[in-house]
Backbone bond lengths (Angstrom), bond angles and torsions (degrees), N, CA, C in turn:
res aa  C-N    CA-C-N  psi(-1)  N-CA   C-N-CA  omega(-1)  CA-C   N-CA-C  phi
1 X - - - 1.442 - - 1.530 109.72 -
2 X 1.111 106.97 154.46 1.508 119.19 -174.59 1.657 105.43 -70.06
3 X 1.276 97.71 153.06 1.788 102.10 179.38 1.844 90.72 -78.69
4 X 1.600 97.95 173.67 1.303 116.99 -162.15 2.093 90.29 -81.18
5 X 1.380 98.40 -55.27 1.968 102.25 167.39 2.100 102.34 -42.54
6 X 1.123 92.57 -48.41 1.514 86.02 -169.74 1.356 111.47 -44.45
7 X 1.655 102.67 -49.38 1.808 116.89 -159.41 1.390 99.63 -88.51
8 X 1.327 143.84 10.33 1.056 136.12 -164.43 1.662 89.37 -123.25
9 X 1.100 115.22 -38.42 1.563 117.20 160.22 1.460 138.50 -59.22
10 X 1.254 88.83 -32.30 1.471 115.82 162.13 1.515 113.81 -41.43
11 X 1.433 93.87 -74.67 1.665 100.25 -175.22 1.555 111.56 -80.28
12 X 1.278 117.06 -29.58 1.817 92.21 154.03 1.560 151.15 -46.39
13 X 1.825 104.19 -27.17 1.131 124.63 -146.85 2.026 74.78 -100.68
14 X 1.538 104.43 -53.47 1.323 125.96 -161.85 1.545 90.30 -57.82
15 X 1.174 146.50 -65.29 1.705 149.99 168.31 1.517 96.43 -30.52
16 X 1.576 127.31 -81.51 1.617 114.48 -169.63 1.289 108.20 -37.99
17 X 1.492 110.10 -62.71 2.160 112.61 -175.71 1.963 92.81 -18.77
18 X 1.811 108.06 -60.45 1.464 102.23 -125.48 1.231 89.85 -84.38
19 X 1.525 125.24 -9.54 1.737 130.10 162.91 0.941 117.50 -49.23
20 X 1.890 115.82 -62.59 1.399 108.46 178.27 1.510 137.27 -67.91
21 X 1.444 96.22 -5.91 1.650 125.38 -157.53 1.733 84.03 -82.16
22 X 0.889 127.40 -42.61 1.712 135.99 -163.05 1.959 89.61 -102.60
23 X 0.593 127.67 12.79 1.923 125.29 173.10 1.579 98.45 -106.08
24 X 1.591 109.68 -42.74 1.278 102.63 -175.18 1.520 124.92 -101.79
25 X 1.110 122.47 7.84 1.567 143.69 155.46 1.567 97.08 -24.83
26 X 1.266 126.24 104.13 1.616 122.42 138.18 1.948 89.62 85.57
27 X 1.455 96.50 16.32 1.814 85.40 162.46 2.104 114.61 -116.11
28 X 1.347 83.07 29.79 1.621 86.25 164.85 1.612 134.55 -63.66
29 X 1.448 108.50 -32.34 1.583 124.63 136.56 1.483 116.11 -26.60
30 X 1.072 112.97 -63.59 1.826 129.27 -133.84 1.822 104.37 -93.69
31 X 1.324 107.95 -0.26 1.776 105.68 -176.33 1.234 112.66 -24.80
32 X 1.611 115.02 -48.60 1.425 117.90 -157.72 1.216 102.60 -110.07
33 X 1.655 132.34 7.75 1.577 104.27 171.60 1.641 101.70 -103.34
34 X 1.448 93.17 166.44 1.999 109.16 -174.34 1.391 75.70 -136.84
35 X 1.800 85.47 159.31 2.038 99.42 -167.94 1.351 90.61 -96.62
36 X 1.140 126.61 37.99 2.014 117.53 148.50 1.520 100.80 -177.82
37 X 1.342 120.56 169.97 1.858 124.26 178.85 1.303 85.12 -82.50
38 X 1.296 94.69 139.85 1.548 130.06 157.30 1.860 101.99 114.12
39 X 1.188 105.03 -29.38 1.837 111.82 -169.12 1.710 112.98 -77.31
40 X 0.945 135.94 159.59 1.443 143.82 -153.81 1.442 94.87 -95.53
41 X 1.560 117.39 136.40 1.273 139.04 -177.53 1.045 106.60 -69.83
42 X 1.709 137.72 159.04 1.730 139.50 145.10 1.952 101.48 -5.81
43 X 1.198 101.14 -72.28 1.538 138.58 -163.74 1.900 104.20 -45.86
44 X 1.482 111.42 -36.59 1.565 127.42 -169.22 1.310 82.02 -81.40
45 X 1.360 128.00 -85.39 1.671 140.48 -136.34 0.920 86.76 -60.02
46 X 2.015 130.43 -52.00 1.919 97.64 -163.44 1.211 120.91 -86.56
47 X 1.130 102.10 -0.36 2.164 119.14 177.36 1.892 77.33 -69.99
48 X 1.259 121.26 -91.38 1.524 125.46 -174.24 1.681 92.81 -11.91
49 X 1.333 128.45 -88.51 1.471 139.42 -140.19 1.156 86.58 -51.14
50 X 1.493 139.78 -35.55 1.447 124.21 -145.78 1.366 93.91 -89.53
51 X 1.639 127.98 -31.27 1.492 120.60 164.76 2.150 87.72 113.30
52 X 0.602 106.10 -137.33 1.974 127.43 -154.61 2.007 87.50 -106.94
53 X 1.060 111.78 149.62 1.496 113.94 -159.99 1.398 88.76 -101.16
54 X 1.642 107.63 123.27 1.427 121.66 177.86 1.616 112.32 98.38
55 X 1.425 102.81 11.62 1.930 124.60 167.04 1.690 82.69 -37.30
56 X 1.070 105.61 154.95 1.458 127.32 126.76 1.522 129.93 -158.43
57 X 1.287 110.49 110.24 1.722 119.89 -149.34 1.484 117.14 -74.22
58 X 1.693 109.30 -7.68 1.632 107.74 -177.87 1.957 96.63 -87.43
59 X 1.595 108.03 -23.31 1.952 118.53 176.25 1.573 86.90 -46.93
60 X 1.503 107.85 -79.18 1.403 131.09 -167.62 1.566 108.66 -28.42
61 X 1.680 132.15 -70.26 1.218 136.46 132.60 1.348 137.82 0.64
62 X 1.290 120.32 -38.66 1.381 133.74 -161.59 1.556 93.24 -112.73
63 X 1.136 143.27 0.92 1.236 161.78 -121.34 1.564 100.46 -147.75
64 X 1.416 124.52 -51.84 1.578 117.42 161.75 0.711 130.80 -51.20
65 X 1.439 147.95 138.86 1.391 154.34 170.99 1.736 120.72 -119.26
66 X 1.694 118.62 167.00 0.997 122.96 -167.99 1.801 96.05 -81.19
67 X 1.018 94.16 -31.84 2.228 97.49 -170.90 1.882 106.21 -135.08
68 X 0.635 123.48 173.70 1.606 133.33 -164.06 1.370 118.71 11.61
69 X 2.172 106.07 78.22 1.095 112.82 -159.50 1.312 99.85 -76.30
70 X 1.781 104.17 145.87 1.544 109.19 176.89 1.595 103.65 -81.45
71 X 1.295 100.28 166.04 1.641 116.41 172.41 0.937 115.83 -82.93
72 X 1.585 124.58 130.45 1.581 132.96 143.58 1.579 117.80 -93.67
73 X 1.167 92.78 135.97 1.581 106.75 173.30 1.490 86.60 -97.35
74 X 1.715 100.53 156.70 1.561 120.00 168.62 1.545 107.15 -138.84
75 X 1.194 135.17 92.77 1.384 129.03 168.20 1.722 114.03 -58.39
76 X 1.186 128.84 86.25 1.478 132.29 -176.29 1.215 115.10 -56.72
77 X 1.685 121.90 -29.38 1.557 104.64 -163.09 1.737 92.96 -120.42
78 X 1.214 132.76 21.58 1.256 150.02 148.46 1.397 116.04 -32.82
79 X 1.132 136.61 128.47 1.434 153.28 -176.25 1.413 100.51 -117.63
80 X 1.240 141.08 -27.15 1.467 148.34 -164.10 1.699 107.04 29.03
81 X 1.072 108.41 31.20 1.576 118.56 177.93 1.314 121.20 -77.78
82 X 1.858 114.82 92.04 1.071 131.01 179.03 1.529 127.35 -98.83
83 X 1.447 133.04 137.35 1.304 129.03 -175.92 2.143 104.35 -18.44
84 X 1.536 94.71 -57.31 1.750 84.51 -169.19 1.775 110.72 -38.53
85 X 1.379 91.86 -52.00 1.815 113.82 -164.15 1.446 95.66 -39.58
86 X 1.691 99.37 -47.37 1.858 89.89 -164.57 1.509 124.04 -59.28
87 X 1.524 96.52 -39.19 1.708 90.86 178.48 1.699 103.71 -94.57
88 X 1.350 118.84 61.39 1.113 115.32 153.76 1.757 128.12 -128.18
89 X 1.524 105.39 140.52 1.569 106.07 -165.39 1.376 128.10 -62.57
90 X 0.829 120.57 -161.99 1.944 117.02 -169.03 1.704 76.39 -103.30
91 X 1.247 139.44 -34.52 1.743 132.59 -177.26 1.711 103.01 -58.54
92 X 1.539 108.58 -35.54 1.558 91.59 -146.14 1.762 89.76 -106.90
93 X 1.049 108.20 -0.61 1.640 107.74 162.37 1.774 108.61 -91.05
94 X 0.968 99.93 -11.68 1.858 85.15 176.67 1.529 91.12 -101.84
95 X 1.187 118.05 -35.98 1.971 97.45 179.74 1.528 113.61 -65.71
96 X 1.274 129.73 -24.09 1.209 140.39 160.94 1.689 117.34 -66.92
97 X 1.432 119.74 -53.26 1.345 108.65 170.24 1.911 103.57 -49.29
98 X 1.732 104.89 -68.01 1.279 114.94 -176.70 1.986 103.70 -23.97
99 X 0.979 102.44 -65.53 1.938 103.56 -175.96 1.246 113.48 -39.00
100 X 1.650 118.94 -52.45 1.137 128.13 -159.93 1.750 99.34 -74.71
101 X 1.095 129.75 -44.03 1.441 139.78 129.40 1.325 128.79 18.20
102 X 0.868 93.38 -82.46 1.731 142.17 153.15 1.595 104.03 -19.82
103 X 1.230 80.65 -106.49 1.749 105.72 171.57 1.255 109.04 -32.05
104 X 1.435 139.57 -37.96 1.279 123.18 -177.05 1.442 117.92 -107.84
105 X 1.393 122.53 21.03 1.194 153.88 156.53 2.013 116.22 -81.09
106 X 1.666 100.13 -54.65 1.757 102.50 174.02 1.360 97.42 -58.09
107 X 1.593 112.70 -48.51 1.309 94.12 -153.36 1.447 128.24 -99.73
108 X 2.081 108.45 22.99 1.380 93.45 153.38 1.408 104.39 -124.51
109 X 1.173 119.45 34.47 1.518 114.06 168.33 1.597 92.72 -95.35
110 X 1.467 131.83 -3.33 1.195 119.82 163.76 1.823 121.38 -100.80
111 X 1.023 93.15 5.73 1.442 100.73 167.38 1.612 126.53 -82.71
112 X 1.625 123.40 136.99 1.306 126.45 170.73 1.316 124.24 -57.01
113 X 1.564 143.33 120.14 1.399 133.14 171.94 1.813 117.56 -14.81
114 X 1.385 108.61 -47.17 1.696 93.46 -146.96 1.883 70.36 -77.66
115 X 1.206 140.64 3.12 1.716 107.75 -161.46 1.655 95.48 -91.13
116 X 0.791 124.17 -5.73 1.723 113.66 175.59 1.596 130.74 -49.60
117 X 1.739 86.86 -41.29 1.555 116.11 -176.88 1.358 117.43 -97.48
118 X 1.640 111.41 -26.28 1.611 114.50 -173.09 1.774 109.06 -99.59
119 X 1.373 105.33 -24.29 1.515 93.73 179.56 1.504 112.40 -107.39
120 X 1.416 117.83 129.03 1.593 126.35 -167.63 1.609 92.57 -150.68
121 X 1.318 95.60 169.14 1.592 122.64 -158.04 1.987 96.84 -147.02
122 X 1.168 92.65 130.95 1.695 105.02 171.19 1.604 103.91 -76.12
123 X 1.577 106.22 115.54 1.598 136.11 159.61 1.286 125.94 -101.19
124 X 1.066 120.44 73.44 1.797 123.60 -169.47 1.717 106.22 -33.12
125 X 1.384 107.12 -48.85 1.557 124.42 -154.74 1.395 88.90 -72.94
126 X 1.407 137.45 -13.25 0.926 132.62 -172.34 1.913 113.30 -86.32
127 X 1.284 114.60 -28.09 1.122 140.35 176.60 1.083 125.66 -12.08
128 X 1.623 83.88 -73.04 1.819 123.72 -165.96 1.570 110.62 -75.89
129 X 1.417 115.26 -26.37 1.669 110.40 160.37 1.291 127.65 -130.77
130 X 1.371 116.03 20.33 1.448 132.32 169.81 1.961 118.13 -119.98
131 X 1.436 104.04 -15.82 1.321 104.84 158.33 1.505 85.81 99.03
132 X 0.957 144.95 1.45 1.914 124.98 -155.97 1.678 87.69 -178.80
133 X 1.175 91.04 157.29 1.385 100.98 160.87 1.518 122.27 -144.78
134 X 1.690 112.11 33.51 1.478 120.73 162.03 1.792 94.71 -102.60
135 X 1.168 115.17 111.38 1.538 152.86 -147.14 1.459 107.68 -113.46
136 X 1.509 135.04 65.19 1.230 110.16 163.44 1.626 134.11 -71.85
137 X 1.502 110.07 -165.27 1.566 115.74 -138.02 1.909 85.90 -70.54
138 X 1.327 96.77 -47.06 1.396 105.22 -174.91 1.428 130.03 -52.30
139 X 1.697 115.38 -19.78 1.354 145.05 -156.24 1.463 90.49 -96.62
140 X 1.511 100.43 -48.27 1.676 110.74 -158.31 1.997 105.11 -66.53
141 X 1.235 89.81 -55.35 1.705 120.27 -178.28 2.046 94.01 -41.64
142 X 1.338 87.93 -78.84 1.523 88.48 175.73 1.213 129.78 -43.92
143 X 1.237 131.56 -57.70 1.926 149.72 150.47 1.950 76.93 -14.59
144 X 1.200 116.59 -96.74 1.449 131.68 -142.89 1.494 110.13 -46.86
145 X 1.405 107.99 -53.94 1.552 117.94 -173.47 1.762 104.79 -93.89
146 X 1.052 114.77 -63.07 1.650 107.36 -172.13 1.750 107.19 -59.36
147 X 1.152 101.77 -45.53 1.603 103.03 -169.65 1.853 96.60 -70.84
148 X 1.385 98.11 -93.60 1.189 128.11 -173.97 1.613 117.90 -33.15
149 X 0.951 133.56 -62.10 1.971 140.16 -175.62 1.721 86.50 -83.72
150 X 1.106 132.86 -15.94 1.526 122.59 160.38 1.467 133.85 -53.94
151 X 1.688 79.47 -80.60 1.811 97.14 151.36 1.298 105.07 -37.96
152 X 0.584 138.54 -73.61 1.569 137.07 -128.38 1.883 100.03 -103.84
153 X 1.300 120.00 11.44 1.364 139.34 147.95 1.764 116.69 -84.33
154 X 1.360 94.51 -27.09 1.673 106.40 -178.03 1.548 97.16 -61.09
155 X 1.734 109.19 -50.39 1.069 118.01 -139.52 1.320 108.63 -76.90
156 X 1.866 117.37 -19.07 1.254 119.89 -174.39 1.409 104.51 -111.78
157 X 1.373 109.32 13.21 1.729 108.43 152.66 1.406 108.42 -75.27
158 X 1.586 114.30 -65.71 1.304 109.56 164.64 1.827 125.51 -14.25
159 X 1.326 98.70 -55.58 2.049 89.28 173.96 1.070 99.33 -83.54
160 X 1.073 152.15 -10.27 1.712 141.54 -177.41 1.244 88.44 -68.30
161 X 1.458 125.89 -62.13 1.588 115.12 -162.86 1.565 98.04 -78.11
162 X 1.404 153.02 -21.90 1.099 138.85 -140.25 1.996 91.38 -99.80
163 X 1.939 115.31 -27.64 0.928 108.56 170.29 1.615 116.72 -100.62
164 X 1.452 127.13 24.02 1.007 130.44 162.06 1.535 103.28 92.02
165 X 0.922 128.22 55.32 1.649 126.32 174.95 1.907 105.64 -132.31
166 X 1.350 117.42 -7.46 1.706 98.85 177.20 1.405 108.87 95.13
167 X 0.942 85.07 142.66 1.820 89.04 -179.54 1.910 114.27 -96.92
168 X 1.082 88.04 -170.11 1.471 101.22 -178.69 1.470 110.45 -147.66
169 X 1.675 132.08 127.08 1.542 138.59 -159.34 1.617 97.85 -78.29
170 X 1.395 118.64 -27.85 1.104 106.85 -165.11 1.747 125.22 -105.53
171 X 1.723 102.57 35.82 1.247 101.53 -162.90 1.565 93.77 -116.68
172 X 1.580 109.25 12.38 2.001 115.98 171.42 1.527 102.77 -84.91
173 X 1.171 117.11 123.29 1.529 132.06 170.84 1.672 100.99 -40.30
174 X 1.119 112.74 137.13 1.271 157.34 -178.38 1.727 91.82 63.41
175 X 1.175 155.38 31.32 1.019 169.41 101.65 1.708 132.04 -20.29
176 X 1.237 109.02 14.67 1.591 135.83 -170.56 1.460 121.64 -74.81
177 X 1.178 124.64 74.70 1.444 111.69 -172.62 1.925 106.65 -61.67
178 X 1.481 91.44 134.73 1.323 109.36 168.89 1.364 134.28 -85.54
């Protein structure tokens, strides 16, 4: 059975999915519009969410340690928008987010309680608004899904309303119905 951190992660990670899952409802049209010039299209943000092409976030995970934390780099203003990305559909970016999802779901329902808190990895980017940048699993998890696929649910409410589809209350960071 899953640790109690595991299952409690679960439904955090499982709430962002069902945020963004309801942001992108009926924006299969909309890949390429952003709700003003200069701001990132449907098409940018989920290229961004998916991270650097060939991510895989349970590697990344498995990658913390209890003592000589390794480094993560985070490119923040990264689009990772590659020829593949472009010709890909609003379907095959959510089965791909969904995987990546996934993957970091197997792999902490296989994790021990105390490792949430004891194994961390140095995140510079993490620094500047978390105070530290020895980053555990739990720190990281949260950063990614509560913060991060939140935000960035805000952001594709914003084109929902900018192409006329309505918004949704629950796509403002820390705004997560449970």
């Amino acid at each position: 059975m899953a640790s109690k951190h595991a299952q409690d992660l679960r439904q955090r990670i499982d709430a962002a999915s069902e945020n963004l899952s309801r942001q992108l409802q009926g924006m299969d049209a909309h890949m390429e519009r952003a709700d003003a010039p200069g701001e990132w299209t449907t098409r940018e943000v989920l290229s961004h969410l998916l991270f650097e092409p060939g991510f895989d976030p349970a590697a990344t995970l498995a990658t913390f340690s209890e003592r000589d934390y390794p480094v993560v780099e985070i490119a923040p203003g990264d689009t990772f928008l590659d020829e593949q990305r472009r010709q890909m559909s609003l379907s095959q970016f959510r089965d791909a987010l969904d995987a990546q999802r996934r993957r970091v779901l197997e792999y902490i329902e296989g994790l021990e309680e105390p490792a949430f808190e004891r194994r961390k990895a140095r995140i510079p980017l993490f620094k500047q608004f978390m105070g530290t940048d020895e980053i555990t699993i739990d720190m990281y998890l949260g950063a990614m899904f509560d913060y991060h696929w939140n935000d960035h649910a805000g952001q594709l409410e914003k084109i929902r309303q900018a192409v006329g589809l309505g918004s949704d209350a629950a796509a403002k960071p820390g705004a997560v119905r449970a």
